[in-house]
CHARMM-style PDB file with segment names, atoms N, HN, CA, C and O in Angstrom:
ATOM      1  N   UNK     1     -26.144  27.108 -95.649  1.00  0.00      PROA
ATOM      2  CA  UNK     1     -25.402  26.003 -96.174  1.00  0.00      PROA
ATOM      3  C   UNK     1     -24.540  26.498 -97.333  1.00  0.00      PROA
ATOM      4  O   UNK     1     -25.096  26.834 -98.379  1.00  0.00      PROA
ATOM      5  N   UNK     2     -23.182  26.565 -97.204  1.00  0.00      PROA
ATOM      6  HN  UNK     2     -22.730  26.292 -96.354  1.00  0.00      PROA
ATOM      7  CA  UNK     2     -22.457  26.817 -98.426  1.00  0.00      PROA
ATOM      8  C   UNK     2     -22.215  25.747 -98.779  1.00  0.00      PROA
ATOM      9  O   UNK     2     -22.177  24.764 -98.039  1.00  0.00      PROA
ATOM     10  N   UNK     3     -21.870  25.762-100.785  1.00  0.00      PROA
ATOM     11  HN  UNK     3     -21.901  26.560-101.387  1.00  0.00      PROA
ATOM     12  CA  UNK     3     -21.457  24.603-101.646  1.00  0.00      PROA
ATOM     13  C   UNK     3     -20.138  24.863-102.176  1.00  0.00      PROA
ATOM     14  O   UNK     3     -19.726  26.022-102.147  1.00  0.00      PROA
ATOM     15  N   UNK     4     -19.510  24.055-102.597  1.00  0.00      PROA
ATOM     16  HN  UNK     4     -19.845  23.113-102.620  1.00  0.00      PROA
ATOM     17  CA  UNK     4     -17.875  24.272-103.391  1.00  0.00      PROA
ATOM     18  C   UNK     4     -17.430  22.824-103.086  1.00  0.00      PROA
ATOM     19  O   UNK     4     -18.124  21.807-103.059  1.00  0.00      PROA
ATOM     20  N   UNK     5     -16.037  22.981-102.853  1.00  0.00      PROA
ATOM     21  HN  UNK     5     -15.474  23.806-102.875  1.00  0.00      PROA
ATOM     22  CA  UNK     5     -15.424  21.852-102.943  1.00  0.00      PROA
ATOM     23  C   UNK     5     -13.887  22.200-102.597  1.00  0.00      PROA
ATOM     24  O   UNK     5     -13.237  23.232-102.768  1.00  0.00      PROA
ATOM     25  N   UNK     6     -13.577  21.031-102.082  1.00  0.00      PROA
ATOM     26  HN  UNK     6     -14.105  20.193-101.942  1.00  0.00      PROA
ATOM     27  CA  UNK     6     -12.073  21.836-100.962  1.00  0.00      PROA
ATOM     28  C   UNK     6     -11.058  20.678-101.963  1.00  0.00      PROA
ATOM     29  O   UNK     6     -11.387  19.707-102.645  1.00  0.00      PROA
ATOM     30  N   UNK     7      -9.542  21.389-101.634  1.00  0.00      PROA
ATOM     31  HN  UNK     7      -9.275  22.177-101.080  1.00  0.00      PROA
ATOM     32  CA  UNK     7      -8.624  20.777-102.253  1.00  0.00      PROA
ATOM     33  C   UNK     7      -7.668  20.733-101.486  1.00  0.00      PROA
ATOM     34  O   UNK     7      -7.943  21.117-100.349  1.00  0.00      PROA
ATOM     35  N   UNK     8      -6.552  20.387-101.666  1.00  0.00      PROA
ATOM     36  HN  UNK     8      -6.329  20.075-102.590  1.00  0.00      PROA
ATOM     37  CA  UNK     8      -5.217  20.161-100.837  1.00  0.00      PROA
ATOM     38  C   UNK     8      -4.156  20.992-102.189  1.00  0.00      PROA
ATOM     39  O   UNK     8      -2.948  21.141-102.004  1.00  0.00      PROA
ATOM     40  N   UNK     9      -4.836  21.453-103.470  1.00  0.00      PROA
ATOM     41  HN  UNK     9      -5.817  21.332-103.620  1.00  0.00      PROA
ATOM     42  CA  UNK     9      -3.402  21.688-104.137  1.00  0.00      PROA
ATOM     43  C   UNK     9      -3.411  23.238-103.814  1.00  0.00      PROA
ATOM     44  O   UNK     9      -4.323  24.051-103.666  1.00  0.00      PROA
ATOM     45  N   UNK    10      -1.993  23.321-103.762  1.00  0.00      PROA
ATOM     46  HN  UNK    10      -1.252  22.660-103.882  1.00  0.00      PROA
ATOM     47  CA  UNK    10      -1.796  25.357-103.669  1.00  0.00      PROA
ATOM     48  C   UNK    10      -2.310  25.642-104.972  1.00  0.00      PROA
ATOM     49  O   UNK    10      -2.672  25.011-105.965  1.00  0.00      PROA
ATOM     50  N   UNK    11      -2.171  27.257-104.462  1.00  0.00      PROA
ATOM     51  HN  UNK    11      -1.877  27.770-103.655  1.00  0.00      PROA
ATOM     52  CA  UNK    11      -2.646  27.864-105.458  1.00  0.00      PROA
ATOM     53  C   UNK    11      -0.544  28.175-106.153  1.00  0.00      PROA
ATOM     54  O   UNK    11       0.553  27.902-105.665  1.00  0.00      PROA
ATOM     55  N   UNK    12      -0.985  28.818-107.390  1.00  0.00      PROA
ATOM     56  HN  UNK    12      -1.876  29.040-107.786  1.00  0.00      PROA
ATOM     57  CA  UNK    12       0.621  28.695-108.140  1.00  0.00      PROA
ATOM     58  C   UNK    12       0.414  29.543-109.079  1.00  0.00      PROA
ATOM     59  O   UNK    12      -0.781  29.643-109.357  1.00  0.00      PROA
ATOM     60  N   UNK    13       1.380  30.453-109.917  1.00  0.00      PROA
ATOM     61  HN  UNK    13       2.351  30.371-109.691  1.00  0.00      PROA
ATOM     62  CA  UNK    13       1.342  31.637-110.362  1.00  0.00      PROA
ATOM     63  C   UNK    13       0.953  31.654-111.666  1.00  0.00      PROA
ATOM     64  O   UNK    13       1.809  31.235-112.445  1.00  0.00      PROA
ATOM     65  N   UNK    14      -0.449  32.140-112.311  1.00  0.00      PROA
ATOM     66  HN  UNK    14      -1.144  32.480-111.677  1.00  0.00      PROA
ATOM     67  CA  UNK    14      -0.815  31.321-113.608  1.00  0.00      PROA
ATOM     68  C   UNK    14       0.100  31.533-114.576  1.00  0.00      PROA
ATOM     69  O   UNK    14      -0.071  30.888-115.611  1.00  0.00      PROA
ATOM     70  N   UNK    15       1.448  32.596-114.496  1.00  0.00      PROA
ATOM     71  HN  UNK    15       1.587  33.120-113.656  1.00  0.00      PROA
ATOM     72  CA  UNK    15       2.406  32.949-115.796  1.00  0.00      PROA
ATOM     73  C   UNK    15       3.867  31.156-115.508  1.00  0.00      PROA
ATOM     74  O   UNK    15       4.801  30.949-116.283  1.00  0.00      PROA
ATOM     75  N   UNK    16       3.640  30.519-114.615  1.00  0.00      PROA
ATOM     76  HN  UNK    16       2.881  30.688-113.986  1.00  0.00      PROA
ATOM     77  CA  UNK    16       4.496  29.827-114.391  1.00  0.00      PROA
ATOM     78  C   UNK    16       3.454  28.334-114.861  1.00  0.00      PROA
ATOM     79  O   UNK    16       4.018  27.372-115.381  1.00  0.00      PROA
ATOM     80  N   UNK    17       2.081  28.315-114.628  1.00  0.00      PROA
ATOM     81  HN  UNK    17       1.622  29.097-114.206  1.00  0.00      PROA
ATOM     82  CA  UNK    17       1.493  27.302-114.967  1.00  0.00      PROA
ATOM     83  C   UNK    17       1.035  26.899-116.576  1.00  0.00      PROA
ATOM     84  O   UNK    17       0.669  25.820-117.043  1.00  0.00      PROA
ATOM     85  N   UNK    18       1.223  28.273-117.225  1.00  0.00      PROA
ATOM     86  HN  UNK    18       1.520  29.149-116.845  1.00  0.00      PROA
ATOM     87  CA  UNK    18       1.322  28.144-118.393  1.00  0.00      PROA
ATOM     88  C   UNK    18       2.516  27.597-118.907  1.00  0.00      PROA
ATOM     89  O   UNK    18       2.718  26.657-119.676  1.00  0.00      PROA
ATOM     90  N   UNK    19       3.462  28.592-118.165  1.00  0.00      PROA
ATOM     91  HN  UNK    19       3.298  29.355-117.540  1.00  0.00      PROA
ATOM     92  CA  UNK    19       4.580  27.931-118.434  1.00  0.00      PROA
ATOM     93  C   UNK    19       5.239  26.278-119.036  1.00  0.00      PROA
ATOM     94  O   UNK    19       5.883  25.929-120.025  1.00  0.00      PROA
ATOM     95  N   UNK    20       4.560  25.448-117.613  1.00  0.00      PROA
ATOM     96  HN  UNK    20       4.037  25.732-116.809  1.00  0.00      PROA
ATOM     97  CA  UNK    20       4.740  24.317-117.692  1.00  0.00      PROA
ATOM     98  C   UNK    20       3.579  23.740-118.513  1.00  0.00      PROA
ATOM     99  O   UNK    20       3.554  22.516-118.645  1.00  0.00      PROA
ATOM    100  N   UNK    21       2.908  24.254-118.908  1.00  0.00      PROA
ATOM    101  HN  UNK    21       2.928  25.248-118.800  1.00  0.00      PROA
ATOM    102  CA  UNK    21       1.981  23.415-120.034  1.00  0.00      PROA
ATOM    103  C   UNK    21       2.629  23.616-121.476  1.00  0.00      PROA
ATOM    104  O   UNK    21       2.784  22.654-122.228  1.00  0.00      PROA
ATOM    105  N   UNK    22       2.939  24.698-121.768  1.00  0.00      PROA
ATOM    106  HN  UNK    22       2.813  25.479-121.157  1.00  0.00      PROA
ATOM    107  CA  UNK    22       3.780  24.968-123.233  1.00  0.00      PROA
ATOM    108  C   UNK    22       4.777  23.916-123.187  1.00  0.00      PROA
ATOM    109  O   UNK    22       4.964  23.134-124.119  1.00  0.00      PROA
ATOM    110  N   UNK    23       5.637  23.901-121.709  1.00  0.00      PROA
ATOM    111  HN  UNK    23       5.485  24.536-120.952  1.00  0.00      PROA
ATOM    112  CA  UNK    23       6.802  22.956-122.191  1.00  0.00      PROA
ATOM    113  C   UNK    23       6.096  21.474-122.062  1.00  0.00      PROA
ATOM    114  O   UNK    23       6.652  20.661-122.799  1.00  0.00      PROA
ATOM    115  N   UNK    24       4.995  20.925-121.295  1.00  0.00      PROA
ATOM    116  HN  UNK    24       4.542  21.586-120.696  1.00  0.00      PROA
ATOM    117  CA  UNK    24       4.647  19.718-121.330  1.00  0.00      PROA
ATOM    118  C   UNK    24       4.051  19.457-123.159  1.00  0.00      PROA
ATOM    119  O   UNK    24       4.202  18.358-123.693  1.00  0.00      PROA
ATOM    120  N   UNK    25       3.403  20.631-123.899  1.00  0.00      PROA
ATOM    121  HN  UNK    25       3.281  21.523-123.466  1.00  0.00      PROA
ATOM    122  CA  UNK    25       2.993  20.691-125.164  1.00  0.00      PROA
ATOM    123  C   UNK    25       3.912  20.745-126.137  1.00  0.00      PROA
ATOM    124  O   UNK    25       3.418  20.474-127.231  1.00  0.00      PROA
ATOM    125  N   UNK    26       5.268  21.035-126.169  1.00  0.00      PROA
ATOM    126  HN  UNK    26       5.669  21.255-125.280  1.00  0.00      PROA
ATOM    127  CA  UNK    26       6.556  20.388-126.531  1.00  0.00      PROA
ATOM    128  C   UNK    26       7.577  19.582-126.333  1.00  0.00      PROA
ATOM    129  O   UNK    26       8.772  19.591-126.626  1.00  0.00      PROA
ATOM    130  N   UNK    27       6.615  18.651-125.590  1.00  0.00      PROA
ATOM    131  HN  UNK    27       5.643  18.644-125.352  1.00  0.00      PROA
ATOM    132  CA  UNK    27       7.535  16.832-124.881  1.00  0.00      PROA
ATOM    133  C   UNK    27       8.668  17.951-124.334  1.00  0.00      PROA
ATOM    134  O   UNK    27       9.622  18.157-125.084  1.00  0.00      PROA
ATOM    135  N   UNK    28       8.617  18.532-123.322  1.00  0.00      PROA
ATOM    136  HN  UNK    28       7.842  18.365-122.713  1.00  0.00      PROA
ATOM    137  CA  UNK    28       9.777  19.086-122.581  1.00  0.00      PROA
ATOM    138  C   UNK    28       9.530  18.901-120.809  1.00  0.00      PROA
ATOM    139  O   UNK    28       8.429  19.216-120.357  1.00  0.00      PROA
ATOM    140  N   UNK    29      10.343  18.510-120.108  1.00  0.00      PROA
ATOM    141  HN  UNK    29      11.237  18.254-120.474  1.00  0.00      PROA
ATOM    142  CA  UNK    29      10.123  18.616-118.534  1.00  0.00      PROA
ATOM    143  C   UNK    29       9.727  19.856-118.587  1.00  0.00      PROA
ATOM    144  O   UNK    29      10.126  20.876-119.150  1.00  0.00      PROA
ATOM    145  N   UNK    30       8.330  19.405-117.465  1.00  0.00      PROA
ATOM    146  HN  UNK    30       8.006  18.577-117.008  1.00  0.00      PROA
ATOM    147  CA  UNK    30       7.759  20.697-116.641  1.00  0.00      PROA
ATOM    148  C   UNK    30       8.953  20.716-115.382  1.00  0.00      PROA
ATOM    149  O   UNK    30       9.617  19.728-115.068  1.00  0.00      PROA
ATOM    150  N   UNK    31       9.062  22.128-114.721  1.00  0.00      PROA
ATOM    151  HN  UNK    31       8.522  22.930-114.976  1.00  0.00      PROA
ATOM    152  CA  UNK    31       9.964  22.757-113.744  1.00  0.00      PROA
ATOM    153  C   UNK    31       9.005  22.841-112.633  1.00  0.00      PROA
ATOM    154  O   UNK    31       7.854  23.115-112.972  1.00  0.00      PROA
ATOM    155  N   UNK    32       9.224  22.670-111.409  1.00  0.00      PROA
ATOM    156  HN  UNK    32      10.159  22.448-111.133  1.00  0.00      PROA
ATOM    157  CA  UNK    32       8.564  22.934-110.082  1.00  0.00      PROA
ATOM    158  C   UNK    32       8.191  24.061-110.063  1.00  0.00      PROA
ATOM    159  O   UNK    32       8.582  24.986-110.774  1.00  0.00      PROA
ATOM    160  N   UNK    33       7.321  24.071-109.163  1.00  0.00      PROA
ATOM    161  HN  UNK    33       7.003  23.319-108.585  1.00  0.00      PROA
ATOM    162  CA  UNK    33       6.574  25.290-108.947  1.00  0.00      PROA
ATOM    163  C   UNK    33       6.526  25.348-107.394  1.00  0.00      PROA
ATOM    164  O   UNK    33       6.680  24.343-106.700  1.00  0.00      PROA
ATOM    165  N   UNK    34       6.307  26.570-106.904  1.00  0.00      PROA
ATOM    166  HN  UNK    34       6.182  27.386-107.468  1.00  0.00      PROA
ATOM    167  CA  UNK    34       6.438  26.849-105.566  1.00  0.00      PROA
ATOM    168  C   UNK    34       4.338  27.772-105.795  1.00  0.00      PROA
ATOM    169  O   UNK    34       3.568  28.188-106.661  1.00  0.00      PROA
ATOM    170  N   UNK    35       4.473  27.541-104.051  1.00  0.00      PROA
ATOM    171  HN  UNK    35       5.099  27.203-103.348  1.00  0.00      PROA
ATOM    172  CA  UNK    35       2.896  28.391-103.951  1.00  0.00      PROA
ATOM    173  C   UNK    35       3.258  30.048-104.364  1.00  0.00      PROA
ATOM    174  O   UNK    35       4.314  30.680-104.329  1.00  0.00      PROA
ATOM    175  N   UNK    36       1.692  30.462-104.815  1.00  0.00      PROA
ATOM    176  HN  UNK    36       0.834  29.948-104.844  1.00  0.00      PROA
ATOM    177  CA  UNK    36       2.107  32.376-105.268  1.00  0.00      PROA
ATOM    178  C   UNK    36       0.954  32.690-104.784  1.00  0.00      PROA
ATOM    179  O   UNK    36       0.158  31.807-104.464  1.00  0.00      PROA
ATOM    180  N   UNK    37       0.773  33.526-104.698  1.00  0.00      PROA
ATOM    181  HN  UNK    37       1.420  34.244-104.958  1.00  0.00      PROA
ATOM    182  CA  UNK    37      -0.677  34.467-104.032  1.00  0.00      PROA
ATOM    183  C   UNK    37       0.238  35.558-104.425  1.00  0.00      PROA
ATOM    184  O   UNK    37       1.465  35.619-104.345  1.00  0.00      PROA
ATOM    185  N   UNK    38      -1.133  36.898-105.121  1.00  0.00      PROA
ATOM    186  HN  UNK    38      -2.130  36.849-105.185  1.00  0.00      PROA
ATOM    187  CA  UNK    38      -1.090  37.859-104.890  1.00  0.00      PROA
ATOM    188  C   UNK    38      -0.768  38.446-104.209  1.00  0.00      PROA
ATOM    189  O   UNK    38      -1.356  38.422-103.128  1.00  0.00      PROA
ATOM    190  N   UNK    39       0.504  39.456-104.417  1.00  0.00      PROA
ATOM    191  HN  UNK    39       0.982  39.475-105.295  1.00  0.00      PROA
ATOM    192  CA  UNK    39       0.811  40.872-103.494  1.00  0.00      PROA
ATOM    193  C   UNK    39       1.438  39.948-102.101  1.00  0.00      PROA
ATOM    194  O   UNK    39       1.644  40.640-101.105  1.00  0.00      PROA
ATOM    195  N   UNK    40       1.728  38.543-101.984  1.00  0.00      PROA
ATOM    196  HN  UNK    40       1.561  37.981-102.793  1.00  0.00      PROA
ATOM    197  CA  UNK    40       2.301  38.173-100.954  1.00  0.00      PROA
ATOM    198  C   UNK    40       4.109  37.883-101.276  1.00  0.00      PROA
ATOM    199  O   UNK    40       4.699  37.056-101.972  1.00  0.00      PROA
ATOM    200  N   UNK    41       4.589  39.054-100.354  1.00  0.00      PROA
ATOM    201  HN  UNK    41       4.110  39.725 -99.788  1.00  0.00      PROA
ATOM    202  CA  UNK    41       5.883  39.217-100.095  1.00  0.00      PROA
ATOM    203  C   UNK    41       6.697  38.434 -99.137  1.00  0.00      PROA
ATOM    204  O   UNK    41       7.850  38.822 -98.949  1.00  0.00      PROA
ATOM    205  N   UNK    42       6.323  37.519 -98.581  1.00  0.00      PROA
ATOM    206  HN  UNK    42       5.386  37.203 -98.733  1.00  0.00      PROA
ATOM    207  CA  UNK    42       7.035  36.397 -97.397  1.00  0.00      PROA
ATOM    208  C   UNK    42       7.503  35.270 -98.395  1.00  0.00      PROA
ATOM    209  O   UNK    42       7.466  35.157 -99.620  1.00  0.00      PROA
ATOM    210  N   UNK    43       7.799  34.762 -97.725  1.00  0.00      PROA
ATOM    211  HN  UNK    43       7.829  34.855 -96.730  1.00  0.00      PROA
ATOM    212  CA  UNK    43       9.302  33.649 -98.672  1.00  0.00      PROA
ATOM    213  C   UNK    43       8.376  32.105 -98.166  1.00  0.00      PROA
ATOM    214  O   UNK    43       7.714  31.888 -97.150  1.00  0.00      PROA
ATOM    215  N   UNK    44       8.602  31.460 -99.044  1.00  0.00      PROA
ATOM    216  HN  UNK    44       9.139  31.636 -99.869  1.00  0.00      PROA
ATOM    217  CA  UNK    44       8.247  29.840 -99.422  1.00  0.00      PROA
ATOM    218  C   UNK    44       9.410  29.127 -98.940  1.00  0.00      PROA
ATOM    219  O   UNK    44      10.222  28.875 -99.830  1.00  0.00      PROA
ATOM    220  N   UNK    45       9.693  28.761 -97.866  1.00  0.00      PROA
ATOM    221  HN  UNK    45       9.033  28.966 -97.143  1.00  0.00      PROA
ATOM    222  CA  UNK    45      11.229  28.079 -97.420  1.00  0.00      PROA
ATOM    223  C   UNK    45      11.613  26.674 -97.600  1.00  0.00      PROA
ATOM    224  O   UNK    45      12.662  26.118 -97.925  1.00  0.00      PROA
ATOM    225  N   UNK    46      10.328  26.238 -97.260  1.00  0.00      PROA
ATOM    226  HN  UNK    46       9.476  26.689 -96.996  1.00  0.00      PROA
ATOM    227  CA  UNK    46      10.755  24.368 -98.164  1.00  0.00      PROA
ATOM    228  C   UNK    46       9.321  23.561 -98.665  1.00  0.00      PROA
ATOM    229  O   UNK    46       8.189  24.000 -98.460  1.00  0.00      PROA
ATOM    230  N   UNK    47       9.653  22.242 -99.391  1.00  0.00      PROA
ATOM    231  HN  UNK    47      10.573  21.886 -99.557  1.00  0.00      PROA
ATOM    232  CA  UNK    47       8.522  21.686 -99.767  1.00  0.00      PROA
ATOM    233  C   UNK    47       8.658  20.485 -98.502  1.00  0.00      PROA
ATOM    234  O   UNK    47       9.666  19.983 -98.005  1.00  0.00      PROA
ATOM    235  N   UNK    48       7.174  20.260 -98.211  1.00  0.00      PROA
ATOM    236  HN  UNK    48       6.355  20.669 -98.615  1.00  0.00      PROA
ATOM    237  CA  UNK    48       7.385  19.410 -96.947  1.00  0.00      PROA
ATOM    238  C   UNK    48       5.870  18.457 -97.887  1.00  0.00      PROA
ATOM    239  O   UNK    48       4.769  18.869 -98.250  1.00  0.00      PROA
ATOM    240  N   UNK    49       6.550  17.059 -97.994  1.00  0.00      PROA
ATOM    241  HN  UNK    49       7.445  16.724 -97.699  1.00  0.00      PROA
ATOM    242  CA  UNK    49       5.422  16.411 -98.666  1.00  0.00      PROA
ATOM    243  C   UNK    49       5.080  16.775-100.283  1.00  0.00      PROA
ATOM    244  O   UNK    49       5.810  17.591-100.846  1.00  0.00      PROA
ATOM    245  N   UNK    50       4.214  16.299-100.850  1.00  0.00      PROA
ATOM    246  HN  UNK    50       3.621  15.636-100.392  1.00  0.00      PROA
ATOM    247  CA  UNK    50       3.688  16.312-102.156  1.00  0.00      PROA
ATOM    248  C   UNK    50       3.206  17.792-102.580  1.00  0.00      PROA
ATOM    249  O   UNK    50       3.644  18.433-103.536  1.00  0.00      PROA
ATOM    250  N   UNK    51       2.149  18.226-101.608  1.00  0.00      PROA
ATOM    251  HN  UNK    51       1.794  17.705-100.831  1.00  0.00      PROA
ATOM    252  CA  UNK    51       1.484  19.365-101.312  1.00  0.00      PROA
ATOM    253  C   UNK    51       1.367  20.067-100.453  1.00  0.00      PROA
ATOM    254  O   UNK    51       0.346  20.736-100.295  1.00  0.00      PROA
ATOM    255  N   UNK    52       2.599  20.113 -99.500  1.00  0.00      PROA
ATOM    256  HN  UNK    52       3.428  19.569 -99.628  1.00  0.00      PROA
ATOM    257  CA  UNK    52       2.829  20.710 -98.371  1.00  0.00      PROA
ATOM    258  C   UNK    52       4.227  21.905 -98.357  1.00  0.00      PROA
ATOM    259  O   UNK    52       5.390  21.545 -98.538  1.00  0.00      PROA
ATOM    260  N   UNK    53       3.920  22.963 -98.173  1.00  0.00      PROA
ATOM    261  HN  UNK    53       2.975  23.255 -98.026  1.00  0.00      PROA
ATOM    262  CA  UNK    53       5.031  23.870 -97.949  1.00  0.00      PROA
ATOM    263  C   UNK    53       5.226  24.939 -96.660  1.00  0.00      PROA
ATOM    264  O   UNK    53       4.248  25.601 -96.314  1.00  0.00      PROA
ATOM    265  N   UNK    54       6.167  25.051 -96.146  1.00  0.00      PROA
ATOM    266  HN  UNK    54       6.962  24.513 -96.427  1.00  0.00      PROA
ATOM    267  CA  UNK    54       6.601  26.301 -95.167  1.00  0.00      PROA
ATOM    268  C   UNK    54       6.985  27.355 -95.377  1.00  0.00      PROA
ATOM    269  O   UNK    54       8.127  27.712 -95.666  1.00  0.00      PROA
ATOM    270  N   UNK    55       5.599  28.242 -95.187  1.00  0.00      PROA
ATOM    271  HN  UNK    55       4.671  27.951 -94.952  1.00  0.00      PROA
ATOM    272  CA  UNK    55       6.358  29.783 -95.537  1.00  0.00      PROA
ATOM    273  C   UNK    55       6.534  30.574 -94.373  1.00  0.00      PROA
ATOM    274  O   UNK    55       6.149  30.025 -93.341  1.00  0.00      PROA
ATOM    275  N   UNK    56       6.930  31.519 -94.274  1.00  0.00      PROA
ATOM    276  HN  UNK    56       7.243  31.965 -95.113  1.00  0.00      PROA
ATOM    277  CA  UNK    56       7.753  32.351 -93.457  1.00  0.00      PROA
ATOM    278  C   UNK    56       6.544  33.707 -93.546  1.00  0.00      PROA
ATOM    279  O   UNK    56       5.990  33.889 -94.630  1.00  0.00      PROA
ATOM    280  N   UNK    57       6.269  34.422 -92.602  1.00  0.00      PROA
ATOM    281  HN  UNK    57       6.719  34.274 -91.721  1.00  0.00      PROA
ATOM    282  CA  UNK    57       5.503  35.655 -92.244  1.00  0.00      PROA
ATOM    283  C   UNK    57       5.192  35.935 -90.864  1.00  0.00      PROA
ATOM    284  O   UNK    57       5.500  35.286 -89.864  1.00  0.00      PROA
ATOM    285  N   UNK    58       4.508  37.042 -90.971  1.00  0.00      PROA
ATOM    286  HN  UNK    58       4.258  37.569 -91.783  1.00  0.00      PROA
ATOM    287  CA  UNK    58       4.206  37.254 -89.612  1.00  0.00      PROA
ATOM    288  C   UNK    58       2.848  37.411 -88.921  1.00  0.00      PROA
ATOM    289  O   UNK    58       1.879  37.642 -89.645  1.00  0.00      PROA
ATOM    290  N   UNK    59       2.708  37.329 -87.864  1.00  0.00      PROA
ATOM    291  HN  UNK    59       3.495  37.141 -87.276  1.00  0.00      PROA
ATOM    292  CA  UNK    59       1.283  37.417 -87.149  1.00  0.00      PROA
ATOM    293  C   UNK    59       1.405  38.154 -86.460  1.00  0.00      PROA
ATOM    294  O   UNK    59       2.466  38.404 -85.888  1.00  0.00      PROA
ATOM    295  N   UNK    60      -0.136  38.993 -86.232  1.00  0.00      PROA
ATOM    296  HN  UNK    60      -0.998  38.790 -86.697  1.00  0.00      PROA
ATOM    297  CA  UNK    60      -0.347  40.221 -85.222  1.00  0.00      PROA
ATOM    298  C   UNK    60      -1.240  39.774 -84.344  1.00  0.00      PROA
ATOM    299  O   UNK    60      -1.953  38.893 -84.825  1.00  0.00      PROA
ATOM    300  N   UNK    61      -1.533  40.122 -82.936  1.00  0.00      PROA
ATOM    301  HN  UNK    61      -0.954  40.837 -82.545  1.00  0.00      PROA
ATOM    302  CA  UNK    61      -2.625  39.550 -81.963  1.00  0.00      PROA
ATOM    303  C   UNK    61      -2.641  41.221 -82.301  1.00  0.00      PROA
ATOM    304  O   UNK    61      -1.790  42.097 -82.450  1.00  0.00      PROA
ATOM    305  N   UNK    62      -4.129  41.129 -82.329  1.00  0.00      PROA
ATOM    306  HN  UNK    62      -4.820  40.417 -82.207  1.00  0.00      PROA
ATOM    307  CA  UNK    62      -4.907  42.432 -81.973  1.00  0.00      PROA
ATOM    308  C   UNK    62      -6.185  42.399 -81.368  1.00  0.00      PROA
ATOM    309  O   UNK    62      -6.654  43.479 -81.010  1.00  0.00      PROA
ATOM    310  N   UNK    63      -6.918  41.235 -81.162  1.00  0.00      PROA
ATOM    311  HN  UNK    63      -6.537  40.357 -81.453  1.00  0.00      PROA
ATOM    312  CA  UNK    63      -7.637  40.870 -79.493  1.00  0.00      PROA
ATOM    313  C   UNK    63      -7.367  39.623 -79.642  1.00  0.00      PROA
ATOM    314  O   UNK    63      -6.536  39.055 -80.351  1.00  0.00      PROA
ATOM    315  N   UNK    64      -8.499  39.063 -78.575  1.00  0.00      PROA
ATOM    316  HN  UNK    64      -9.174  39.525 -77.999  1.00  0.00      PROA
ATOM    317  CA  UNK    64      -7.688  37.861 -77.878  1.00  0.00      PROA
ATOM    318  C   UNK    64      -8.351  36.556 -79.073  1.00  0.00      PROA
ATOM    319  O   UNK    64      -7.863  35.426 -79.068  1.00  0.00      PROA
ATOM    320  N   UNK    65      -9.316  36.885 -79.879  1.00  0.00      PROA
ATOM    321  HN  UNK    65      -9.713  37.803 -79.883  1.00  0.00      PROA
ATOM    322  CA  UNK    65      -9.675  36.155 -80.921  1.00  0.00      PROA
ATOM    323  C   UNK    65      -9.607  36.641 -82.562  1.00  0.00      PROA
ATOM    324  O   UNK    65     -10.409  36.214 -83.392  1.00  0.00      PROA
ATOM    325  N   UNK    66      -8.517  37.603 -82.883  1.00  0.00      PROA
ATOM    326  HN  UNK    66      -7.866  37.950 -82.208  1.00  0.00      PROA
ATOM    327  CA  UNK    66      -8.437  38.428 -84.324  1.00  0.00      PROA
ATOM    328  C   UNK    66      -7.266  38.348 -84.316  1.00  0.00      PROA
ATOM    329  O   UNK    66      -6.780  38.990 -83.385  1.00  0.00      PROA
ATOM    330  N   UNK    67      -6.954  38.128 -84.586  1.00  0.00      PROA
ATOM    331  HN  UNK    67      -7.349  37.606 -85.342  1.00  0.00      PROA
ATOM    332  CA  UNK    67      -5.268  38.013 -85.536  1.00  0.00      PROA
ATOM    333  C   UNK    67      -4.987  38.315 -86.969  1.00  0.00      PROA
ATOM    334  O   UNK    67      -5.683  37.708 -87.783  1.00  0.00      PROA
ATOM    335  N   UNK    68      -3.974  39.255 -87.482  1.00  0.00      PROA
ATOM    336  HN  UNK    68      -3.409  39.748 -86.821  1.00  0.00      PROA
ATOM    337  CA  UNK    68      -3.730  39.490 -88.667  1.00  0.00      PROA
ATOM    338  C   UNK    68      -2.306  38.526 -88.996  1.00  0.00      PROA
ATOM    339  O   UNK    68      -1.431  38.087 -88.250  1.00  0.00      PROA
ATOM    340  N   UNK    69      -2.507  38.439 -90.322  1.00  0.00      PROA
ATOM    341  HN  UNK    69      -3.218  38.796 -90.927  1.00  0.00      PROA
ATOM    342  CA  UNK    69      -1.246  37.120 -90.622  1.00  0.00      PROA
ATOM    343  C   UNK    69      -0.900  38.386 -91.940  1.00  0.00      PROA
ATOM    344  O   UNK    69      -1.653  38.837 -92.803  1.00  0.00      PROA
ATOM    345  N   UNK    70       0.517  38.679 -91.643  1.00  0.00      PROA
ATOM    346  HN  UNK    70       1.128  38.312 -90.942  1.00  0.00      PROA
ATOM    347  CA  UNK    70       1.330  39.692 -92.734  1.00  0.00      PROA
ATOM    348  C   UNK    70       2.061  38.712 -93.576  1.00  0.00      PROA
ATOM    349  O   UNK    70       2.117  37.537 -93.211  1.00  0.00      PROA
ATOM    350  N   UNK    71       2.525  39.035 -94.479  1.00  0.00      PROA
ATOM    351  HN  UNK    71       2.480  39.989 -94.776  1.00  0.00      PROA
ATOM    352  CA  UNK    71       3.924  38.430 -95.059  1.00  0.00      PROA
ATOM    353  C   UNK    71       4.966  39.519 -94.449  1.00  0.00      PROA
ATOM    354  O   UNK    71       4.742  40.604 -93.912  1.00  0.00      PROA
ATOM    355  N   UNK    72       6.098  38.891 -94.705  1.00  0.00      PROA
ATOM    356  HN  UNK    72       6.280  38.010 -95.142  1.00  0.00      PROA
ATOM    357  CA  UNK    72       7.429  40.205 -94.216  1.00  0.00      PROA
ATOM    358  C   UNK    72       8.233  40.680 -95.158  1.00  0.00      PROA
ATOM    359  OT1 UNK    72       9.089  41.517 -94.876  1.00  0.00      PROA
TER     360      UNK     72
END
C-alpha cells in the first residue's frame, strides 16, 4: 500500500517561483509560468486549461510494453 497524495498542479522552476513570490511580496503582478523539469529539453507549446499544457517530445517503442519518452 503506498501513501502520498496526487495533484493536478505542474511542477515549475523553483528560480521562477521565487520569482513570483518576491514580486507578489512587493504588491507587484506575478508573471506566468510554464511547466520545468530537470534536464528536460522539449518545448512547452501551449496552455490548454488552468493546469493543462502541450509539450512536444519524443517516444521510443522498444518492446511491445516499454517505451522511452525523450524530450527533443
Amino acid at each position: 500500500m503506498g501513501t502520498g497524495w496526487s495533484t493536478q498542479i505542474p511542477p515549475f522552476n523553483p528560480v521562477d517561483i521565487i520569482d513570483n513570490i518576491l514580486r507578489k511580496m512587493n504588491g507587484e503582478d506575478m508573471q506566468p509560468m510554464s511547466p520545468w523539469w530537470k534536464g528536460y529539453i522539449g518545448q512547452i507549446l501551449k496552455k490548454k486549461g488552468s493546469t493543462n499544457f502541450v509539450a512536444k517530445g519524443c517516444i521510443e517503442k522498444v518492446k511491445e510494453i516499454h517505451i522511452i519518452i525523450r524530450s527533443i
